[in-house]
N, C-alpha and C positions, 0 to 999 in steps of 0.2 A: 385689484385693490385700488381705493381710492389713493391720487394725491393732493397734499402731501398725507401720508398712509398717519393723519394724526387722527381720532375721533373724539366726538364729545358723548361724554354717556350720556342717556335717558334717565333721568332720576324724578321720579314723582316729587310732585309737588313745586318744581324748581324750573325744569328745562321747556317752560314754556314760551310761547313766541316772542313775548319783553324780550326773556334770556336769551335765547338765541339771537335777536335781533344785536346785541350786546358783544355779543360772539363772533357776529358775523362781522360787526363794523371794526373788530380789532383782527381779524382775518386770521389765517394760518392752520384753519379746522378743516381738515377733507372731508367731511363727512358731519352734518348736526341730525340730530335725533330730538322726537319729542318727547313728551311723558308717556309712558306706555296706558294704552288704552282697555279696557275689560271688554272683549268684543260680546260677550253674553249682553252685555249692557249696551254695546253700539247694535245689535241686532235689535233688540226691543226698542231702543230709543226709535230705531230708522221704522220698523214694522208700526209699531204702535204714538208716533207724533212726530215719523216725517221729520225727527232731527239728528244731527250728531254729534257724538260727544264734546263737551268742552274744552276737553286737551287738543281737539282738529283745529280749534282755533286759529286763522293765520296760515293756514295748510298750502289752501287752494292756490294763492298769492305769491308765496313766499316762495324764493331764489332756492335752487335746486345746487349740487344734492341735497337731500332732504331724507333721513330714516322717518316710519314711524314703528311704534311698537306695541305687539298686543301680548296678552296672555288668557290662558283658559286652559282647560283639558279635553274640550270637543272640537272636535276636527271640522265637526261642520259649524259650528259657529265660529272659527277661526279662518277655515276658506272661504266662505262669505265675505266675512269681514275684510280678508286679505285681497279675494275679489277686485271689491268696490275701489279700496287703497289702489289699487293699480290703475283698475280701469277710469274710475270716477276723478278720484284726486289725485291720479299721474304721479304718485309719489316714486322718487328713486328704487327705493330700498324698503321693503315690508319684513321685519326683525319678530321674533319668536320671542319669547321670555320664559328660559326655562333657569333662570338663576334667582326669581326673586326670593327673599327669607322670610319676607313677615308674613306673618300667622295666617291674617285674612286672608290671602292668596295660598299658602302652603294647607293646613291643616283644615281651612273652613271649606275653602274653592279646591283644593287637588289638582293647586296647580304650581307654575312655578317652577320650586327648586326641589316640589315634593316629585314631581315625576324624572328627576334622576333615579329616581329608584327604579324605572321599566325603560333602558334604552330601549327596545322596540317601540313603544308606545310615542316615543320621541321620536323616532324615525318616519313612524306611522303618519303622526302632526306633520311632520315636515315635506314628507311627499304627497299629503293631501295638499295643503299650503301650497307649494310647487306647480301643482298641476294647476291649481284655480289661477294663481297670479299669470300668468301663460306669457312669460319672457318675462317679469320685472323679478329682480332679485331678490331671491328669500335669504336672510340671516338668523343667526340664531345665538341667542348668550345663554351661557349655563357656567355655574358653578363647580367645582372637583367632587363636589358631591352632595349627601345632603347630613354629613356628619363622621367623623375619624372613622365611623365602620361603615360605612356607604360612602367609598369613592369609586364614582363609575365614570368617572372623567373621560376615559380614553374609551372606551366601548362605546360613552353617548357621544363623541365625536365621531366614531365610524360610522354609527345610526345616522348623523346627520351628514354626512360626506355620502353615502351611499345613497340618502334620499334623495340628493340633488341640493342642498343647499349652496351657496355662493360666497358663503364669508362665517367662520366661527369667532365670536368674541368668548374668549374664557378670564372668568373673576376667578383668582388664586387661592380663593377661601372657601372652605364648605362652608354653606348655609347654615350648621348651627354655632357659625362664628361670626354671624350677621358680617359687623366689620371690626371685629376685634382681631388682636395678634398681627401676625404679620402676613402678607400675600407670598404665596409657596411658586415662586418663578420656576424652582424646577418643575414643578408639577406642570407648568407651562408648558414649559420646554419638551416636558415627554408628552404631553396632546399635541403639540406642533408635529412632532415626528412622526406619530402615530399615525397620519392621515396624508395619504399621496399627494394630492392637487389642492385640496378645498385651502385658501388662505387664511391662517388663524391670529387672531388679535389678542394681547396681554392688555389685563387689565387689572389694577391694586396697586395701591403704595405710590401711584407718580405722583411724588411730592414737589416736583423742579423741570425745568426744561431737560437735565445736564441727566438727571436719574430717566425720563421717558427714553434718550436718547442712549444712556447706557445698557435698557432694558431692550432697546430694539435691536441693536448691533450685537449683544452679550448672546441671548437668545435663541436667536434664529429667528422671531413672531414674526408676523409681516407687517401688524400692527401696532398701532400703541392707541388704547380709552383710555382717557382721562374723564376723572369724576368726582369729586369731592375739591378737589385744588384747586378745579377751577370757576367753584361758586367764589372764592376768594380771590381767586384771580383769571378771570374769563379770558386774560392778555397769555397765556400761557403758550393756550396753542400757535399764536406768531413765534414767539420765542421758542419753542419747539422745531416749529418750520423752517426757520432760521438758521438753527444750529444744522439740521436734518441738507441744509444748504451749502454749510460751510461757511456762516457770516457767524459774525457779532451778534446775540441774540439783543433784540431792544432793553432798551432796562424800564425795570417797573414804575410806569406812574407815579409822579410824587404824591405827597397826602393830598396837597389841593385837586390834582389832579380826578382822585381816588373820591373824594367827598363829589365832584360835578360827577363822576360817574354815578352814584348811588342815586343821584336827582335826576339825572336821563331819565335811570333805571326806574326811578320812581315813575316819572311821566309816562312811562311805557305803559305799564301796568295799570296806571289809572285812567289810558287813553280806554283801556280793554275795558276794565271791571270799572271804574266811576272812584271816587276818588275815597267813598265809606271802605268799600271792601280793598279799593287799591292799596289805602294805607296799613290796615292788617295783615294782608299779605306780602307786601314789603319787610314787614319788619324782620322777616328771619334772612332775607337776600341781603339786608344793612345789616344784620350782624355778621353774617358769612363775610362781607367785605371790610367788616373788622379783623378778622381771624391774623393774629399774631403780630398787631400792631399795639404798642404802648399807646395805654391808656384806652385801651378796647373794652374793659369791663365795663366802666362808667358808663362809656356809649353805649356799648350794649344792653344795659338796665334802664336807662332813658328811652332809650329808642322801641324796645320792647314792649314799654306804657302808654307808648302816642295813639291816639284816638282818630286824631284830626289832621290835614292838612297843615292848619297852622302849627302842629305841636310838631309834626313829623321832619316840618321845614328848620324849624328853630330849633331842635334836638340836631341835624346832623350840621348844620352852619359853625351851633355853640360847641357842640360837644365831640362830633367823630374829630379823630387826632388830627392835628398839624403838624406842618413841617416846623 
């Protein structure tokens, strides 16, 4: 396992090199992950124009360890892909996605969190995967199932501990609970036990440094993901680490503080994309750093509408809270 044994999940759309860069500089994450990649789409991209995907972005460069993550249902376009991750981009850690829930990926692609319904089939991906990456570590996330009457949780954990995998992260929720209700830690706890060696990660609900670290010591995990918390607060995983330490965990950023992060955050983004697309894509990263602060709706409806530089600068100056 990594230390300290904390991770940041992969979530599309979000955990790109800005975000991580963000992550990195408030420290305390053993492990960063990107946005998971469609390797049917990095094979054609690389075959037919010699490029690759835009989630790789910042790969090559960026301070180790480092996951990336793909998904698909063909084993040869996923060992390829996994390949290259190893050999080409030297990445740490080459991660499986057999947990994701939306539709595109599950019911269109057949893939995801629809093929918890064949642990062999998952086993099969993961020791093809295994073989091609030849010594860099394959992981793998999946969900308990893919709905209250398909929970295959602990059988797709043997499929992928027998394959050879390296690290299981498990999401507490079947897939057709996207992310509603609540995350089922026992169900954790019984795919923990279920598997001899392979180290397995908890993942749902860390709302707090004080809940990551009750969920790891309560448990048995070896892990603890964090994902959704910490687009709101990226400082977590310090405060995680901290406590995992036996210190004082730091305390949150005040507002002023919290507003100059959102502008970094911004310049990051528009160093990448240019400052048209940076500021659109910003705006859902300024709201997430609104989450559960007075006077967050306001900000959040303004900031939502900014078009431009100047509007985006002047909405979070005037409008995200103060102290």
């Amino acid at each position: 396992m990594v230390d300290p044994p904390v991770l940041q999940a992969p979530m599309a759309g979000y955990t790109n090199y800005a975000y991580r860069q963000v992550v990195r500089e408030f420290g305390g994450a053993g492990l960063l992950a990107t946005e998971m990649i469609a390797a049917r789409s990095a094979v054609w991209l690389e075959s037919e124009r010699g490029e690759h995907p835009d989630r790789l972005w910042g790969v090559r460069e960026e301070p180790r360890p480092l996951a990336v993550q793909m998904w698909d249902n063909d084993p040869e376009n996923l060992s390829r892909v996994g390949r290259r991750l190893a050999r080409d981009f030297r990445v740490s850690v080459v991660d499986l996605n057999f947990g994701c829930p939306v539709r595109q990926v599950t019911q269109k692609a057949h893939s995801g969190s629809w093929l918890l319904q064949d642990p062999e089939r998952v086993g099969a991906i993961v020791r093809r995967v295994v073989d091609a990456c030849d010594g860099t570590p394959v992981t793998a996330k999946i969900r308990l199932g893919c709905g209250p009457t398909c929970q295959t949780g602990v059988e797709v954990a043997q499929r992928v501990e027998e394959a050879g995998a390296a690290c299981l992260t498990v999401h507490g929720r079947v897939a057709s609970q996207f992310f509603k209700g609540r995350a089922d830690w026992d169900a954790i706890t019984d795919i923990k036990r279920s598997v001899s060696r392979m180290p397995v990660v908890g993942n749902g609900d860390i709302t707090s440094a004080e809940v990551a670290v009750a969920r790891l010591r309560e448990t048995g995990v070896d892990g603890i993901m964090v994902a959704r918390e910490a687009l709101a607060k990226p400082w977590i995983f310090a405060q995680i680490a901290a406590l995992l330490r036996g210190e004082p965990p730091p305390s949150d950023p005040t507002l002023a503080e919290q507003r100059e992060l959102v502008l970094h955050h911004y310049d990051l983004v528009c160093r990448r994309f240019g400052v048209e697309r940076g500021t659109l894509l910003m705006r859902k990263f300024a709201c997430s750093y609104a989450q559960g602060i007075s006077g967050a709706r306001e900000f959040r409806a303004a900031v939502s509408r900014t078009l431009s530089r100047e509007e985006f600068l002047d909405v979070v100056q005037t409008k995200f809270p103060h102290d």
